[in-house]
C-alpha positions in Angstrom: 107.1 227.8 217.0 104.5 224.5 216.7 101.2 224.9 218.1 101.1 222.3 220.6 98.3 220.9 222.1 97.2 220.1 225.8 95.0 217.4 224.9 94.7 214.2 222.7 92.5 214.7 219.6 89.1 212.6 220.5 89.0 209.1 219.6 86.5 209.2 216.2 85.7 206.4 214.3 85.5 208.5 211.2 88.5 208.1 208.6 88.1 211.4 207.4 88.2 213.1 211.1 91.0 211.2 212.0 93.4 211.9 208.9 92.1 215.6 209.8 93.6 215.4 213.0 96.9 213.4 212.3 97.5 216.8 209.9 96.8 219.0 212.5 97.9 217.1 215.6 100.5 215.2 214.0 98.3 211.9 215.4 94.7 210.8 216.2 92.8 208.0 217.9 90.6 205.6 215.3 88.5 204.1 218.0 86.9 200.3 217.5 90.0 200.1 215.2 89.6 196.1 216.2 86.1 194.5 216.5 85.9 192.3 219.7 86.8 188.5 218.1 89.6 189.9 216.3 91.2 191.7 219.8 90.6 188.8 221.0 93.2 186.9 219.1 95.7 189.5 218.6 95.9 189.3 222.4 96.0 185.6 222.7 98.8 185.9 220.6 100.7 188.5 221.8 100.9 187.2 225.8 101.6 183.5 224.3 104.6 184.9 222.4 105.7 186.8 224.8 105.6 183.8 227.4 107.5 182.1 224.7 110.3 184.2 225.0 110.8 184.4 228.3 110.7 180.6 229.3 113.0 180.0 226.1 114.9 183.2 226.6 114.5 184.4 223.1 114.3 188.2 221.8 116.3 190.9 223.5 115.5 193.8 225.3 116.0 196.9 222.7 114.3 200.2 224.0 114.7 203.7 222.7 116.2 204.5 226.4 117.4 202.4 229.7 115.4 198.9 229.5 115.1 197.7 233.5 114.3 194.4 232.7 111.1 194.9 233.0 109.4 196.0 229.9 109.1 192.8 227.0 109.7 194.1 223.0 108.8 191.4 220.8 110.0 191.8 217.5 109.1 190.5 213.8 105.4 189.8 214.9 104.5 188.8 211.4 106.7 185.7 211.6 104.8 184.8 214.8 101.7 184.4 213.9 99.3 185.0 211.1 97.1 187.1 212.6 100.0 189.9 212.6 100.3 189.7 208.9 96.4 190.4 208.6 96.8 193.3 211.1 99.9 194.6 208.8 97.2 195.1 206.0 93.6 195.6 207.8 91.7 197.7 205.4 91.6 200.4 207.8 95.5 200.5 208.2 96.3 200.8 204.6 93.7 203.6 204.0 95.4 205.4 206.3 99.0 204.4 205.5 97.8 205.1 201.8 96.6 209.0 202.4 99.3 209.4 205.0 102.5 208.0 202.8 101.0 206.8 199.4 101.2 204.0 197.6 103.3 201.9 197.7 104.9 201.6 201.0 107.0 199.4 203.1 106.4 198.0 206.7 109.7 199.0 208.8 108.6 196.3 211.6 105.7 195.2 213.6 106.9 194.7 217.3 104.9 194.7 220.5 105.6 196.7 223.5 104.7 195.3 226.9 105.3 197.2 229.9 104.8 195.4 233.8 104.0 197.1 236.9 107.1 199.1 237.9 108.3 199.0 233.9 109.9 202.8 233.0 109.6 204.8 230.1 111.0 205.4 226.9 113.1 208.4 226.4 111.0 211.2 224.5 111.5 210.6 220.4 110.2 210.7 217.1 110.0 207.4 215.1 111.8 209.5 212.0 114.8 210.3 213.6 117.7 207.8 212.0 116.7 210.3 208.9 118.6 214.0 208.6 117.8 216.9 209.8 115.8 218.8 209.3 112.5 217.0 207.7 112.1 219.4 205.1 108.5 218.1 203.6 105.2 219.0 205.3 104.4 215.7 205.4 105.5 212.3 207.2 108.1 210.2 205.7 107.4 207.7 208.8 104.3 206.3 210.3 103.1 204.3 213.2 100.4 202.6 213.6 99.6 201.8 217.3 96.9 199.4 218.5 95.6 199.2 222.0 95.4 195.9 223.1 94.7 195.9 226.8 93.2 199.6 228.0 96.3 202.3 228.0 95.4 204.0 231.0 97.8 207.0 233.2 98.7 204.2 235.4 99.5 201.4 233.5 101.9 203.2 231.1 99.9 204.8 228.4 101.4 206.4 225.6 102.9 210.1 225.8 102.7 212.3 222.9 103.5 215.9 222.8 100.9 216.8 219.7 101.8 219.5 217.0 105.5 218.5 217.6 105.6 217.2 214.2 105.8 221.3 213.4 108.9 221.3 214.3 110.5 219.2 211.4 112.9 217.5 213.8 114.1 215.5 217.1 113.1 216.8 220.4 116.0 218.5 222.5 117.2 218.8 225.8 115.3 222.1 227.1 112.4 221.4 224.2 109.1 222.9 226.2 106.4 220.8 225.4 102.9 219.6 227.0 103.1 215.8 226.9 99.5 214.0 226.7 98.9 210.5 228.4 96.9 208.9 225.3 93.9 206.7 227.7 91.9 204.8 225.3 90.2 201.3 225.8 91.6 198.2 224.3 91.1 198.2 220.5 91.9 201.4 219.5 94.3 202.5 217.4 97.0 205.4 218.0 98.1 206.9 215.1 101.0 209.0 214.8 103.2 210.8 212.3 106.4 209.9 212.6 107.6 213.6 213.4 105.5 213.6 216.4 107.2 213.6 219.7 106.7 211.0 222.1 107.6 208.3 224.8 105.7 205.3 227.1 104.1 206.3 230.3 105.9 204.4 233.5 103.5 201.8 234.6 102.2 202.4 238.5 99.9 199.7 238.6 99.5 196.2 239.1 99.1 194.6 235.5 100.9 194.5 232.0 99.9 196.6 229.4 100.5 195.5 225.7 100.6 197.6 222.7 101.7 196.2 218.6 103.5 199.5 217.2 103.7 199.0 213.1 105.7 201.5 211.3 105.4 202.1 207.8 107.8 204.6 205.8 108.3 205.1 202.3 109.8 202.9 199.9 112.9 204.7 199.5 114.0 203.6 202.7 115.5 200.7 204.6 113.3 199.0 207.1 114.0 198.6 210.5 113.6 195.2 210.1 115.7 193.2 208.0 112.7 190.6 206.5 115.3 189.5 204.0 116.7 187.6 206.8 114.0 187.4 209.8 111.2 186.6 208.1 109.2 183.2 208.9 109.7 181.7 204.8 105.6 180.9 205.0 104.4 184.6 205.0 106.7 184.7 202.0 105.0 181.9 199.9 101.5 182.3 201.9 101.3 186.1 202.0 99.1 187.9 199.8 100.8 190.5 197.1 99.6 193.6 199.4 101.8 191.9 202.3 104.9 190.9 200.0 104.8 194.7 198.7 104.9 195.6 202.3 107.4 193.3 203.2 109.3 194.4 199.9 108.9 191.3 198.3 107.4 192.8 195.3 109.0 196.2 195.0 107.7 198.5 192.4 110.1 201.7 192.5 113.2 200.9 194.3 114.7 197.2 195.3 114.2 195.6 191.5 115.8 192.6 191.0 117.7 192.2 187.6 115.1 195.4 186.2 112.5 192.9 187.3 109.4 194.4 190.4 109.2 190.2 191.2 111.9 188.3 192.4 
């Protein structure tokens, strides 16, 4: 049986600490993940895409469970605006994506999650789950990289994980006991989690929207969730650095050659 845990790991700003915890806990919380200026514009951008899509009725309304309406996703951020494709590769983020997954790696998809007053919750999951069963490594094949950008608080939604469920090596079931944790941080942190890990969004009881970018990075052997072959905005392809075109798969150095060749 996986140890679980009945509380969140605390928020460190140490890198060390928090790869420590995201073995043990299968997640931890980097806090300060985003200095102030930088927040700043990640959450202009979000709400102003977001706005976007409602007055021109763009995007859809995928959710891993029943979507009331409520709740906004916002896919293929880094074709939105350039400050998602330098939050794709922060230093910080491919540290950790390095040590977690190695080197190189692929960004599934950057999406933001923004859940209104009265918006449900996800059903319970683990972001690995299109792969078999069971996860026979002791390690993640699938990461996501969360970043707080308003506070996630109990009432507005915060994110629900039920840590050490990465033990398990598979999917959560119907009649799984587990102790889910509401994940309250202050804007700018970051929410790690391996992509074993159990977990869900928190309903949102209060009175304002609470917005969250979710980037998930797996290994280069696998598909992306995102198709950037056919999404992507063609600037972060010509203006995107070679670290963000190797995420993107745009350079691919072990699988996705093109005639032999790693550059297309």
């Amino acid at each position: 049986m996986a140890t679980t845990f009945q509380t969140a790991p605390s928020p460190t700003t140490s890198l060390e600490q928090g790869l420590a915890d995201l073995a043990s806990h299968g997640g931890c919380v980097i806090a300060e993940a985003l200095d102030p200026a930088l927040l700043s514009e990640i959450r202009t951008a979000v709400y102003r895409a977001a706005q976007n899509d409602q007055k021109y009725k763009w995007g859809d309304t995928y959710q891993y469970g029943n979507d009331d309406g409520i709740n906004q996703r916002i896919w293929n951020l880094p074709s939105r605006d350039p400050v998602f494709c330098h939050l794709a590769e922060l230093p910080l983020v491919l540290e950790i994506v390095k040590a977690a997954l190695g080197w190189p790696a692929l960004l599934s998809s950057m999406a933001a999650n923004i859940t209104g007053p009265g918006g449900s919750s996800m059903v319970i999951h683990a972001d690995q789950g299109v792969l078999p069963e069971p996860w026979g490594w002791d390690r993640p094949m699938v990461l996501n990289i969360g970043f707080c950008i308003d506070d996630f608080t109990v009432t507005n939604g915060a994110t629900r994980v039920a840590f050490g469920s990465h033990r398990h090596n598979r999917q959560p079931k119907a009649g799984d006991p587990m102790d889910l944790v509401s994940v309250e941080v202050p804007a700018g942190s970051a929410v790690v989690l391996d992509g074993r890990t159990w977990h869900t969004s928190g309903e949102n009881r209060g009175t304002s929207r609470r917005a969250g970018i979710f980037s998930v990075y797996t290994l280069p052997t696998f598909m992306p969730q995102e198709n950037w072959f056919l999404s992507l905005n063609p600037a972060v392809r010509q203006f995107g650095s070679e670290t963000l075109q190797t995420l993107l798969g745009f350079r691919p150095q072990v699988m996705g050659r093109v005639n032999g060749r790693e550059t297309l």
